[in-house]
C-alpha positions in Angstrom: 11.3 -1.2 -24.9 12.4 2.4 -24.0 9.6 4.1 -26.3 6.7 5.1 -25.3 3.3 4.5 -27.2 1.0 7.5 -27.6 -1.5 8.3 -25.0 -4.7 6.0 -25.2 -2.8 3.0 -27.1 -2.9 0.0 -25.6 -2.0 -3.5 -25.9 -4.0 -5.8 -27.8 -5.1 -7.8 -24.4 -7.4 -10.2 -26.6 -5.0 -11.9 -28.6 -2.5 -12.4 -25.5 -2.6 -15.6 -23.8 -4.2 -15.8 -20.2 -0.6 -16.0 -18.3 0.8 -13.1 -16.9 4.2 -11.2 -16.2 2.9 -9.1 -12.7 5.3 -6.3 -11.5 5.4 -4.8 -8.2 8.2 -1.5 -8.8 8.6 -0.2 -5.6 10.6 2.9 -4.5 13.4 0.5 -2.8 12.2 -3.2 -4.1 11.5 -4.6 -7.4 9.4 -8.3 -7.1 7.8 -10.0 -9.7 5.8 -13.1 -10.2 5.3 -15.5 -13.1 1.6 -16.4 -13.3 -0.8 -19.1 -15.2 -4.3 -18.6 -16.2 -5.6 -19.3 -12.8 -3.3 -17.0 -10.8 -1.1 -19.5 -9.8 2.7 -18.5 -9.0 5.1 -20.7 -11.1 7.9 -18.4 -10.3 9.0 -15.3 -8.4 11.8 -13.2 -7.9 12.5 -10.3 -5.5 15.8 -7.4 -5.9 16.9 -4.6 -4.3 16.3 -2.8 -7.5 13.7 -0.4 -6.8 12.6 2.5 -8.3 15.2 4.9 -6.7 18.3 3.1 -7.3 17.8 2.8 -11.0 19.6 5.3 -13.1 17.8 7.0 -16.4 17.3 4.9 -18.8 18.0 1.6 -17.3 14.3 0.3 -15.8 14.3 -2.0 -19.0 17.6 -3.2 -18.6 16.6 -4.0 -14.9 13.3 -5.9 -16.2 15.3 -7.9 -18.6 17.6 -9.0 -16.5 15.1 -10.1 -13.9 12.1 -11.4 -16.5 13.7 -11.3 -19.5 14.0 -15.7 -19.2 10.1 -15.3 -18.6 8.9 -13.2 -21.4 11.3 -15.4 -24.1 9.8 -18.2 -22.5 6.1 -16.7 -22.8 6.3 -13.9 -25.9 2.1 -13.4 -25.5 2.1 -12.8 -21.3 1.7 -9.1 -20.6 3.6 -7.5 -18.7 2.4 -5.4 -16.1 3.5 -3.1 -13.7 2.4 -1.2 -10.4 3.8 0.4 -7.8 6.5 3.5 -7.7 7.4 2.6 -10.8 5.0 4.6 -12.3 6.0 7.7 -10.9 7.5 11.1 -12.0 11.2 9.7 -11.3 9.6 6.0 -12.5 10.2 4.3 -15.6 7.5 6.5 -16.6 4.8 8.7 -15.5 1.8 7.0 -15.6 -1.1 10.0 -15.0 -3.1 9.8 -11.7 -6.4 8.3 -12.8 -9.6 10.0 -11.1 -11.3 8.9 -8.3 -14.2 6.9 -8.4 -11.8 4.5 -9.5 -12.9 0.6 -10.8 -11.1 -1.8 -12.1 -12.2 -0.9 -15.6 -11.5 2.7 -15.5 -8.1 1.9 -14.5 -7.2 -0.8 -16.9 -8.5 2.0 -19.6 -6.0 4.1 -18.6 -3.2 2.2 -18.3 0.5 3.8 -19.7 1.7 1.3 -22.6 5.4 1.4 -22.8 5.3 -1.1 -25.6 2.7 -3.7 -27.4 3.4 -6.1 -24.0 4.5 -3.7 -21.0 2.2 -1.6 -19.4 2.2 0.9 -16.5 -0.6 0.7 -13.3 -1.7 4.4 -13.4 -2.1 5.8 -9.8 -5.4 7.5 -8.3 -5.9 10.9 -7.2 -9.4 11.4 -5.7 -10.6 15.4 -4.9 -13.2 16.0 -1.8 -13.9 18.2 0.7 -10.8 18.3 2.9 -8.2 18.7 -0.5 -6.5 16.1 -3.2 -5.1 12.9 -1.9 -3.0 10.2 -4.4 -2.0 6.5 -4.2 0.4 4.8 -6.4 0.2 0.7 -6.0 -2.3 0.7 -3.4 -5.4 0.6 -6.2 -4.0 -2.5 -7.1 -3.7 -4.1 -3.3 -7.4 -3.0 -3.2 -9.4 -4.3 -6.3 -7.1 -7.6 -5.0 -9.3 -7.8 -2.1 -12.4 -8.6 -4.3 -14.1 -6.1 -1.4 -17.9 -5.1 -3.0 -18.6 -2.9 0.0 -16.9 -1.5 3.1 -13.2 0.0 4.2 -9.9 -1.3 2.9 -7.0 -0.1 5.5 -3.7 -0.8 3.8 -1.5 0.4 6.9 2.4 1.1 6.2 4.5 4.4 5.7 1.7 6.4 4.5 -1.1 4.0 5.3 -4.6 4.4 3.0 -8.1 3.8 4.0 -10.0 3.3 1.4 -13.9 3.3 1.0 -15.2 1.4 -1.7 -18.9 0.9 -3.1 -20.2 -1.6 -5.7 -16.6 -3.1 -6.5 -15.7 1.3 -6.9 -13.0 3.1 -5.0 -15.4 6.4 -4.1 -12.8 7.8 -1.8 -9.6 7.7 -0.1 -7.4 9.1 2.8 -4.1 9.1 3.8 -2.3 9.1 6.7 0.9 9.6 7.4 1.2 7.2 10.0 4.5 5.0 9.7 6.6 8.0 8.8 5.8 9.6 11.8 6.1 6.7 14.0 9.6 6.6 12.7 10.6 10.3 12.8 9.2 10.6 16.7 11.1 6.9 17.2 14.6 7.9 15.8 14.7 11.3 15.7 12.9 13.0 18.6 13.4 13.3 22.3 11.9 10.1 22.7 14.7 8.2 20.9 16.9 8.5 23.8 14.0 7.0 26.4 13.4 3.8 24.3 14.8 0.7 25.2 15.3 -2.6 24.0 13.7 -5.1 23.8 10.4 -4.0 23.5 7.4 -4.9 26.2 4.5 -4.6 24.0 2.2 -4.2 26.8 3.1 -0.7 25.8 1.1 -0.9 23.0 -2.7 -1.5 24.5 -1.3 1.4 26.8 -0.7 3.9 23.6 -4.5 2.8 22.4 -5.8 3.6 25.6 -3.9 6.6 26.1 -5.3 7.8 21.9 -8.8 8.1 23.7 -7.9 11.0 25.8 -9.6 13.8 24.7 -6.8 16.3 25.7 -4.7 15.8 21.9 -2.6 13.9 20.8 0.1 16.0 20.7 -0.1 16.0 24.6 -0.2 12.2 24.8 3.2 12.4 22.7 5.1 14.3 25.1 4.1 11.7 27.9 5.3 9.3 26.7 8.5 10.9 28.1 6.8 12.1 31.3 5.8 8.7 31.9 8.7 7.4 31.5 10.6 10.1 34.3 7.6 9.8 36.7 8.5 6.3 36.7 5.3 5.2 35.8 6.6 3.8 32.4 9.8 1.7 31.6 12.1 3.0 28.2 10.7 -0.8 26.8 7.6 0.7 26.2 8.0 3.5 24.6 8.5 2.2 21.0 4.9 0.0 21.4 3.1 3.0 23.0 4.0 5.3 20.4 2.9 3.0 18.0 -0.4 2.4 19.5 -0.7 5.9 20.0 -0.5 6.6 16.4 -2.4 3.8 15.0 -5.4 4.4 17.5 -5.3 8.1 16.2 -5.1 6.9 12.5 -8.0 4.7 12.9 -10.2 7.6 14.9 -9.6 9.9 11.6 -10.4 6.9 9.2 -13.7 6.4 11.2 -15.2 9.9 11.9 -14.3 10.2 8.1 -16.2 7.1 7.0 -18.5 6.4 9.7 -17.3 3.2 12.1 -20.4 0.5 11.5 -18.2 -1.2 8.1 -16.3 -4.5 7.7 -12.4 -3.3 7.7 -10.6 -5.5 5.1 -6.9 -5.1 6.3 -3.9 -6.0 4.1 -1.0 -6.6 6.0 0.5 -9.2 7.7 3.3 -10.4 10.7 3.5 -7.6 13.7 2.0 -4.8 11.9 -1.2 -6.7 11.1 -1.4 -8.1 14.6 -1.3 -4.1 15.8 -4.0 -3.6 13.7 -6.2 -6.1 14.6 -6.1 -5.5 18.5 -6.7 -1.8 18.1 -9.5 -2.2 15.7 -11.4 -5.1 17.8 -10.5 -2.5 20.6 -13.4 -0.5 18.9 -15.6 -3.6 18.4 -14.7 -3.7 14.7 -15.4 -6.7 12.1 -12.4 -7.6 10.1 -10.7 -9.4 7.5 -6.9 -10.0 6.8 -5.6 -10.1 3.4 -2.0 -10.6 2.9 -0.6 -7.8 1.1 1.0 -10.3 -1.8 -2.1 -12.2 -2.6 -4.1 -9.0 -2.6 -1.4 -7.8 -5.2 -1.4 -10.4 -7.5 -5.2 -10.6 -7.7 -4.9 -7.3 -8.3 -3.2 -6.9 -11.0 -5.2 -10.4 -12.5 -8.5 -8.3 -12.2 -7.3 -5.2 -14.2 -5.4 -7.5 -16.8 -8.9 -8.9 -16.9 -10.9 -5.8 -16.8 -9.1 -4.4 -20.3 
Protein backbone atom coordinates (compact mmCIF):
# COMPACT_ATOMS: atom_id res chain seq x y z
CA UNK A 1 0.00 0.00 0.00
CA UNK A 2 3.06 2.44 0.51
CA UNK A 3 4.36 1.85 -3.19
CA UNK A 4 3.69 3.73 -5.84
CA UNK A 5 2.70 2.40 -9.42
CA UNK A 6 4.49 4.05 -12.34
CA UNK A 7 3.08 7.08 -13.88
CA UNK A 8 0.18 6.26 -16.40
CA UNK A 9 -0.81 2.74 -14.59
CA UNK A 10 -3.97 2.44 -13.47
CA UNK A 11 -6.37 0.28 -11.91
CA UNK A 12 -8.18 -2.25 -13.86
CA UNK A 13 -11.68 -0.25 -13.23
CA UNK A 14 -13.55 -2.94 -15.54
CA UNK A 15 -13.16 -5.88 -13.61
CA UNK A 16 -14.01 -3.95 -10.13
CA UNK A 17 -17.39 -4.17 -8.85
CA UNK A 18 -19.76 -1.04 -9.14
CA UNK A 19 -19.42 -0.14 -5.18
CA UNK A 20 -17.10 2.30 -4.11
CA UNK A 21 -14.57 3.28 -1.22
CA UNK A 22 -14.87 7.52 -1.65
CA UNK A 23 -12.22 9.53 0.23
CA UNK A 24 -12.36 13.05 1.05
CA UNK A 25 -8.37 13.76 2.69
CA UNK A 26 -8.56 17.17 3.75
CA UNK A 27 -5.72 19.25 5.26
CA UNK A 28 -7.44 18.99 8.93
CA UNK A 29 -10.37 16.17 8.31
CA UNK A 30 -10.35 12.81 6.84
CA UNK A 31 -14.22 11.53 5.88
CA UNK A 32 -15.09 8.64 4.03
CA UNK A 33 -18.14 7.02 2.77
CA UNK A 34 -19.09 3.45 1.88
CA UNK A 35 -21.08 3.49 -1.39
CA UNK A 36 -23.36 0.78 -3.53
CA UNK A 37 -23.78 0.88 -7.18
CA UNK A 38 -26.31 3.58 -7.10
CA UNK A 39 -24.47 6.03 -4.81
CA UNK A 40 -26.14 5.13 -1.89
CA UNK A 41 -24.30 5.72 1.53
CA UNK A 42 -24.28 2.37 3.61
CA UNK A 43 -21.71 3.76 5.85
CA UNK A 44 -19.53 6.84 6.71
CA UNK A 45 -17.03 7.87 9.00
CA UNK A 46 -15.46 11.27 9.77
CA UNK A 47 -11.69 11.88 11.94
CA UNK A 48 -9.65 14.52 12.81
CA UNK A 49 -7.00 12.78 10.83
CA UNK A 50 -6.32 15.11 8.06
CA UNK A 51 -3.66 15.60 5.89
CA UNK A 52 -1.44 17.76 8.22
CA UNK A 53 -1.51 15.79 11.30
CA UNK A 54 -0.31 12.53 9.69
CA UNK A 55 3.27 11.84 10.01
CA UNK A 56 5.42 10.28 6.86
CA UNK A 57 4.64 7.22 6.06
CA UNK A 58 1.48 6.64 8.06
CA UNK A 59 -1.51 7.86 5.48
CA UNK A 60 -2.07 3.97 4.89
CA UNK A 61 -2.00 3.19 8.36
CA UNK A 62 -4.69 5.96 8.84
CA UNK A 63 -6.90 4.42 5.83
CA UNK A 64 -6.69 1.12 7.39
CA UNK A 65 -7.68 1.82 10.42
CA UNK A 66 -10.66 3.84 9.30
CA UNK A 67 -11.66 1.51 5.99
CA UNK A 68 -9.74 -1.16 6.45
CA UNK A 69 -13.32 -3.25 7.79
CA UNK A 70 -14.72 -1.94 4.33
CA UNK A 71 -12.20 -2.87 1.85
CA UNK A 72 -11.98 -6.81 3.61
CA UNK A 73 -15.52 -6.62 3.46
CA UNK A 74 -15.53 -5.41 -0.37
CA UNK A 75 -11.80 -6.65 -1.91
CA UNK A 76 -13.16 -5.30 -5.72
CA UNK A 77 -14.46 -1.46 -4.47
CA UNK A 78 -11.88 1.07 -5.46
CA UNK A 79 -10.68 3.25 -3.40
CA UNK A 80 -10.51 6.70 -4.18
CA UNK A 81 -9.32 9.66 -2.89
CA UNK A 82 -9.60 13.60 -3.29
CA UNK A 83 -8.86 16.44 -1.43
CA UNK A 84 -5.38 17.60 0.27
CA UNK A 85 -4.46 14.42 0.36
CA UNK A 86 -3.01 14.65 -2.91
CA UNK A 87 -0.70 17.30 -2.21
CA UNK A 88 3.09 17.80 -2.03
CA UNK A 89 3.03 17.07 1.88
CA UNK A 90 -0.12 14.43 0.96
CA UNK A 91 0.05 10.76 0.80
CA UNK A 92 1.31 11.64 -2.47
CA UNK A 93 1.61 14.12 -5.10
CA UNK A 94 -0.84 13.69 -7.42
CA UNK A 95 0.29 16.28 -10.62
CA UNK A 96 -2.07 19.21 -11.32
CA UNK A 97 -4.03 18.12 -14.26
CA UNK A 98 -4.58 20.90 -17.10
CA UNK A 99 -7.25 23.02 -17.43
CA UNK A 100 -9.94 22.40 -19.64
CA UNK A 101 -10.53 19.80 -17.31
CA UNK A 102 -13.56 16.86 -17.77
CA UNK A 103 -14.35 14.20 -15.97
CA UNK A 104 -12.46 11.99 -18.37
CA UNK A 105 -9.31 13.80 -18.59
CA UNK A 106 -9.19 13.65 -14.89
CA UNK A 107 -10.05 10.08 -14.29
CA UNK A 108 -7.03 9.50 -17.02
CA UNK A 109 -4.79 11.04 -14.91
CA UNK A 110 -5.43 9.78 -11.78
CA UNK A 111 -2.16 8.79 -9.25
CA UNK A 112 -2.47 4.85 -8.52
CA UNK A 113 -0.96 4.14 -5.27
CA UNK A 114 -1.80 0.49 -5.70
CA UNK A 115 -4.11 -1.96 -8.10
CA UNK A 116 -7.32 -0.46 -5.73
CA UNK A 117 -6.24 3.10 -4.32
CA UNK A 118 -6.05 5.90 -6.34
CA UNK A 119 -5.23 9.69 -5.94
CA UNK A 120 -7.82 12.70 -7.42
CA UNK A 121 -5.22 14.81 -9.31
CA UNK A 122 -5.77 18.52 -8.80
CA UNK A 123 -6.21 21.27 -11.70
CA UNK A 124 -4.15 24.01 -12.57
CA UNK A 125 -5.65 26.19 -15.42
CA UNK A 126 -3.23 29.12 -17.18
CA UNK A 127 -4.98 32.50 -18.69
CA UNK A 128 -4.56 35.86 -18.99
CA UNK A 129 -4.26 37.17 -15.40
CA UNK A 130 -1.50 34.12 -14.33
CA UNK A 131 -1.85 30.19 -12.97
CA UNK A 132 -4.48 29.38 -10.60
CA UNK A 133 -4.81 25.50 -8.83
CA UNK A 134 -7.58 23.56 -7.01
CA UNK A 135 -7.12 20.49 -5.10
CA UNK A 136 -10.76 18.72 -4.19
CA UNK A 137 -12.81 21.27 -5.60
CA UNK A 138 -12.80 19.46 -9.37
CA UNK A 139 -14.45 16.81 -7.71
CA UNK A 140 -17.32 19.06 -5.78
CA UNK A 141 -17.81 20.41 -9.39
CA UNK A 142 -18.28 17.54 -11.92
CA UNK A 143 -20.70 16.46 -8.56
CA UNK A 144 -22.94 19.20 -9.57
CA UNK A 145 -23.84 17.39 -12.95
CA UNK A 146 -23.66 21.38 -14.14
CA UNK A 147 -23.52 21.33 -18.33
CA UNK A 148 -23.30 25.06 -18.49
CA UNK A 149 -22.85 28.08 -16.26
CA UNK A 150 -20.72 29.14 -12.88
CA UNK A 151 -19.99 26.83 -10.00
CA UNK A 152 -19.13 29.09 -6.75
CA UNK A 153 -17.66 26.77 -4.18
CA UNK A 154 -17.29 29.60 -1.33
CA UNK A 155 -14.88 28.72 1.79
CA UNK A 156 -11.21 29.69 2.79
CA UNK A 157 -10.12 30.20 -0.65
CA UNK A 158 -13.47 30.03 -2.43
CA UNK A 159 -13.44 28.94 -6.51
CA UNK A 160 -15.69 30.04 -9.21
CA UNK A 161 -15.67 27.96 -11.71
CA UNK A 162 -16.91 28.34 -15.37
CA UNK A 163 -17.78 25.29 -16.97
CA UNK A 164 -18.94 24.55 -20.76
CA UNK A 165 -20.35 21.27 -22.22
CA UNK A 166 -19.87 19.18 -18.87
CA UNK A 167 -15.82 21.00 -19.15
CA UNK A 168 -14.15 23.04 -16.49
CA UNK A 169 -12.71 25.87 -19.15
CA UNK A 170 -11.60 28.14 -16.38
CA UNK A 171 -11.23 29.02 -12.86
CA UNK A 172 -10.48 31.74 -10.15
CA UNK A 173 -9.75 32.03 -6.82
CA UNK A 174 -10.34 34.07 -4.26
CA UNK A 175 -9.03 34.37 -1.15
CA UNK A 176 -12.03 35.29 0.53
CA UNK A 177 -12.51 33.31 3.91
CA UNK A 178 -8.83 33.76 4.87
CA UNK A 179 -9.11 37.23 4.75
CA UNK A 180 -12.39 37.48 6.45
CA UNK A 181 -10.55 35.76 9.25
CA UNK A 182 -7.18 37.61 9.25
CA UNK A 183 -9.18 41.21 9.30
CA UNK A 184 -11.74 39.40 12.06
CA UNK A 185 -9.04 38.20 14.53
CA UNK A 186 -6.12 39.87 13.80
CA UNK A 187 -6.69 43.47 12.66
CA UNK A 188 -7.85 46.64 14.35
CA UNK A 189 -11.24 45.57 13.89
CA UNK A 190 -10.90 42.58 16.28
CA UNK A 191 -11.16 44.78 19.11
CA UNK A 192 -14.57 46.63 17.76
CA UNK A 193 -16.48 43.37 17.26
CA UNK A 194 -18.93 42.29 19.58
CA UNK A 195 -20.91 39.48 20.39
CA UNK A 196 -23.50 38.28 19.42
CA UNK A 197 -23.61 39.12 16.04
CA UNK A 198 -26.67 41.41 14.44
CA UNK A 199 -26.62 40.25 10.99
CA UNK A 200 -28.31 43.22 9.79
CA UNK A 201 -24.70 44.01 9.37
CA UNK A 202 -24.39 41.98 6.67
CA UNK A 203 -26.92 43.55 3.92
CA UNK A 204 -25.07 46.71 5.19
CA UNK A 205 -21.33 45.27 4.05
CA UNK A 206 -23.11 44.33 0.54
CA UNK A 207 -24.40 47.62 0.24
CA UNK A 208 -21.41 49.29 1.41
CA UNK A 209 -19.11 46.70 -1.60
CA UNK A 210 -20.96 48.93 -4.19
CA UNK A 211 -19.16 52.03 -3.38
CA UNK A 212 -17.01 52.83 -5.96
CA UNK A 213 -14.39 54.49 -3.66
CA UNK A 214 -12.39 50.70 -2.91
CA UNK A 215 -12.65 48.40 -0.94
CA UNK A 216 -9.88 48.99 1.05
CA UNK A 217 -11.61 52.25 2.17
CA UNK A 218 -14.91 50.51 3.00
CA UNK A 219 -12.57 48.21 5.37
CA UNK A 220 -11.30 50.97 7.50
CA UNK A 221 -15.07 52.05 8.07
CA UNK A 222 -16.07 49.65 9.38
CA UNK A 223 -14.18 51.04 12.35
CA UNK A 224 -15.20 54.69 11.58
CA UNK A 225 -18.64 53.59 11.75
CA UNK A 226 -18.47 52.07 14.54
CA UNK A 227 -16.71 55.45 16.56
CA UNK A 228 -19.16 57.87 14.74
CA UNK A 229 -21.72 55.87 16.36
CA UNK A 230 -23.41 55.07 13.34
CA UNK A 231 -22.57 51.30 13.75
CA UNK A 232 -22.71 48.98 16.91
CA UNK A 233 -19.36 46.36 17.53
CA UNK A 234 -22.39 43.55 16.66
CA UNK A 235 -22.08 44.32 13.33
CA UNK A 236 -18.86 44.36 12.48
CA UNK A 237 -18.21 40.62 12.01
CA UNK A 238 -21.51 40.39 9.38
CA UNK A 239 -20.40 43.67 7.57
CA UNK A 240 -17.11 42.49 7.05
CA UNK A 241 -18.29 39.51 5.75
CA UNK A 242 -20.64 40.97 3.33
CA UNK A 243 -18.14 43.24 2.42
CA UNK A 244 -15.95 40.59 1.29
CA UNK A 245 -18.35 38.34 -0.27
CA UNK A 246 -20.02 41.18 -2.31
CA UNK A 247 -16.40 42.07 -3.52
CA UNK A 248 -15.73 38.28 -4.35
CA UNK A 249 -18.77 37.92 -6.33
CA UNK A 250 -18.01 41.54 -8.36
CA UNK A 251 -14.47 39.88 -9.41
CA UNK A 252 -16.21 36.44 -10.29
CA UNK A 253 -18.76 38.41 -12.49
CA UNK A 254 -16.67 41.07 -14.42
CA UNK A 255 -14.47 37.89 -14.99
CA UNK A 256 -17.27 35.68 -16.30
CA UNK A 257 -19.84 37.97 -17.33
CA UNK A 258 -23.06 38.11 -14.70
CA UNK A 259 -26.15 36.72 -17.13
CA UNK A 260 -25.28 32.70 -15.88
CA UNK A 261 -27.16 30.24 -13.48
CA UNK A 262 -24.68 30.17 -10.19
CA UNK A 263 -24.71 26.62 -8.89
CA UNK A 264 -23.56 27.16 -5.22
CA UNK A 265 -22.19 24.31 -3.04
CA UNK A 266 -22.41 25.06 0.41
CA UNK A 267 -24.74 24.86 2.95
CA UNK A 268 -25.97 26.29 6.77
CA UNK A 269 -24.92 30.23 7.34
CA UNK A 270 -22.35 30.46 4.74
CA UNK A 271 -24.81 29.35 2.02
CA UNK A 272 -27.57 31.57 3.33
CA UNK A 273 -24.70 34.63 2.82
CA UNK A 274 -24.40 33.62 -0.46
CA UNK A 275 -27.64 33.44 -1.63
CA UNK A 276 -28.88 36.97 -0.30
CA UNK A 277 -25.87 38.75 -1.87
CA UNK A 278 -26.15 36.95 -5.14
CA UNK A 279 -30.17 37.55 -5.42
CA UNK A 280 -28.95 41.12 -4.37
CA UNK A 281 -27.68 41.19 -8.05
CA UNK A 282 -30.76 39.53 -9.44
CA UNK A 283 -28.94 36.27 -9.83
CA UNK A 284 -30.50 32.62 -10.63
CA UNK A 285 -29.27 29.93 -8.35
CA UNK A 286 -28.95 26.58 -7.24
CA UNK A 287 -27.71 25.06 -3.87
CA UNK A 288 -25.86 21.97 -3.84
CA UNK A 289 -24.74 20.59 -0.62
CA UNK A 290 -21.13 20.29 -0.58
CA UNK A 291 -21.35 16.30 0.48
CA UNK A 292 -23.64 15.17 -2.16
CA UNK A 293 -21.79 17.17 -4.71
CA UNK A 294 -18.66 15.25 -3.45
CA UNK A 295 -19.79 11.91 -3.58
CA UNK A 296 -21.33 12.28 -7.10
CA UNK A 297 -18.16 13.43 -7.74
CA UNK A 298 -16.11 11.13 -7.22
CA UNK A 299 -19.05 8.38 -8.75
CA UNK A 300 -18.66 10.30 -12.08
CA UNK A 301 -14.79 10.09 -12.37
CA UNK A 302 -14.85 6.31 -11.04
CA UNK A 303 -17.26 6.08 -13.89
CA UNK A 304 -15.52 8.15 -16.41
CA UNK A 305 -12.19 5.64 -16.31
Amino acid sequence: MNCISPPGAQPDWTSMTSELIAVDWGTSRFRAYRLDSAGKVLDRVSAEDGMSTVPAGGFAGVLERHCGAWMKASPDAPVLMAGMVGARNGWAEAAYAPCPASPKSLAEALLRIDDRISIVPGVIAHDETGPDVMRGEETLIFGTDVRNGLVCLPGTHSKWARVEDGVITGFATFMTGETYALYRQHSLLARLAAEPEDLTGFDDGLEAATDERGLLNRLFQARTRVLAGEMSGEKVGPYLSGLLINAEIEGAFKRYGADHLVTLVADGVLAKRYVSALRARGSAIEIIAPERAFLDGLSTLAAAR
